[in-house]
C-alpha positions, 0 to 999 in steps of 0.5 A: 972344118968342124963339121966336115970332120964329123960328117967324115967320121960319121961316114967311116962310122957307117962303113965299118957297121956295114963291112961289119954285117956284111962279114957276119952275113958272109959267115952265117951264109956259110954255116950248115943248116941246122939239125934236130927235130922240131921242139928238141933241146940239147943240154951239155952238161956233166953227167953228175950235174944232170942227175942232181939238182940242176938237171932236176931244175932244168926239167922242172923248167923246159919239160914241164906240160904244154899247155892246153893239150888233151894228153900230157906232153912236155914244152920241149924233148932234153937230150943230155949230152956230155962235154966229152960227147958234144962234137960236130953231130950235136953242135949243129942241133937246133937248139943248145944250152950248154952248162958251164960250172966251174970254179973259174967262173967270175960272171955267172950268168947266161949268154943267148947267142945265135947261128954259132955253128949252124943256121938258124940256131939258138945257143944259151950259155949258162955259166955258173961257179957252183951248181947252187948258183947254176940252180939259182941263176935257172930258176930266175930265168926260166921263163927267158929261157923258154921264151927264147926258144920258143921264139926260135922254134916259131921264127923258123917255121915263120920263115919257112912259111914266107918261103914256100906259101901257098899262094892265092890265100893271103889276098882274100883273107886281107880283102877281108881283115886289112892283113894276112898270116903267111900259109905254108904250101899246102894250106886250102880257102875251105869256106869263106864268108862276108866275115869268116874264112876258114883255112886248112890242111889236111893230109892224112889222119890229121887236119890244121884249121886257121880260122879267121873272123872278125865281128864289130866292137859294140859301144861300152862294152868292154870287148877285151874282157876274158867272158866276152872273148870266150862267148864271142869265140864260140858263137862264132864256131857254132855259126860257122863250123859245122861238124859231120853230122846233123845238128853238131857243130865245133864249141868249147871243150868243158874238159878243162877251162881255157885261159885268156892272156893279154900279150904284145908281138912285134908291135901287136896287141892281142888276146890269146885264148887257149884252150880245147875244142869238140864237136857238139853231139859228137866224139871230135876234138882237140886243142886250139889257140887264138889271137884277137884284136881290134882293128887299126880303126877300132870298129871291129874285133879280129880273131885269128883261130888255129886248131888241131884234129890228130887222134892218132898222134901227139899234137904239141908240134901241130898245134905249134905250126899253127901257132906259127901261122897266126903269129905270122900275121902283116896288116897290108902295106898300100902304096903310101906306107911303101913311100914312107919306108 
């Protein structure tokens, strides 16, 4: 009996979780497609607060330099907007945080939701009884809070991705690497080698590479190390990306030295090389970022390289795109795995 009234409570258990995700489908299927431009956030907050110390704090914290660009461009564009102004035509914006301080505050603190009045949509709720505390509690979670946004800005173009990819790319590039990123529509196979592919887009004035490689580990070597990361990368772009003319070819810019971070992404360890390109013996250039790591049999490094060429326009939301792309990478599922899910 014991066991029959627990297996029933079990299987109610079950059926409410799943009316309960099916309501919450139900109403997000529901919501209006978000607006804003990419890379856009809305901050609702009093007009006092955003000229004084918390504005400044929020500034310091989200408009801060993207990294690696040949010009100076902010993480993200703030748009203020008054609580007396934030109605139904910003509501449905991409992005919110909506500052909260008042007297009446008892747990300041900030609360991350998502698809509030529209989808897909990121909300952060900042609650704090003073602006002391609301400069307090934004400092230690800046880092979060841009985090979370970022996130949001690259699952969006992710998805957007899967939806309209342009097919016949991911095989050939999962024939050689074991998986593929997913390539939104209009992305091009441009050279492909036993252990190279390069990928691209290029409407006009601009161009989006993705590179893909990958070399073998070497016994002892430290592979993961930032020096060999950093000469394994651009031998790579000497061999196999030549420029427009004679003896010119892509390579490091010594304009500013790149960076190498250790990162993990949905169960993915990697290497995250940022930095700038140019061309070797000629006027080319732009800014790159690359994920490298090993294969599921530890035999080879994988590289997967996007980079950017707009002289004429700013290029933080070009290069995020191609961001998106290489953070969008699947190892190949085989039958088995299929069986195992």
């Amino acid at each position: 009996m014991k066991r029959i009234l627990t297996n029933i409570a079990f299987i109610a258990v079950a059926l409410l979780t799943t009316i309960s995700c099916t309501e919450e489908q139900k109403r997000k299927a529901l919501l209006p497609n978000i607006s804003g431009k990419a890379g856009e956030v809305v901050i609702v907050i009093g007009q006092n607060d955003w000229e004084g110390a918390v504005g400044t704090t929020l500034r310091n914290s989200l408009s801060c330099d993207f990294p690696q660009l040949p010009q100076k461009e902010p993480m993200f564009t703030l748009v203020n907007v008054p609580h007396s102004a934030f109605n139904n035509m910003f509501q449905i914006h991409r992005n919110i945080i909506a500052v909260n301080i008042s007297s009446d505050v008892t747990e300041p603190g900030i609360v991350y939701r998502n698809d509030v009045w529209a989808a897909p949509q990121t909300v952060i709720r900042l609650n704090a009884p003073d602006s002391e505390t609301a400069v307090k509690i934004i400092k230690e979670n800046c880092a979060t809070i841009r985090g979370m946004i970022e996130e949001a800005e690259r699952s969006r173009m992710i998805r957007n991705a899967k939806k309209y990819e342009q097919s016949g790319i991911a095989p050939v590039v999962s024939e050689m690497v074991g998986g593929s990123p997913h390539f939104p529509s209009g992305y091009r196979l441009k050279k492909k080698t036993g252990d190279f592919i390069w990928v691209s887009y290029d409407p006009e004035y601009v161009s989006q590479g993705i590179l893909i490689y990958k070399y073998p580990v070497v016994e002892g070597e430290d592979m993961m190390a930032p020096e060999n990361l950093l000469e394994a990368n651009k031998r790579i772009l000497m061999e196999n990306v030549p420029g427009m003319f004679e003896n010119t070819y892509m390579t490091h810019s010594t304009f500013t030295a790149p960076t190498v971070k250790y990162m993990r992404y949905k169960g993915l360890e990697f290497a995250e090389l940022r930095g700038l390109w140019e061309v070797h013996n000629d006027y080319m250039g732009g800014p790159y970022v690359a994920h490298v790591f090993y294969s599921p049999d530890g035999k080879y490094m994988i590289g997967l390289e996007g980079f950017v060429y707009a002289p004429k326009f700013d290029k933080r939301q070009y290069l995020r795109q191609v961001e998106s792309i290489i953070y969008s990478f699947e190892w190949t599922k085989n039958e088995e795995d299929d069986k195992k899910e």
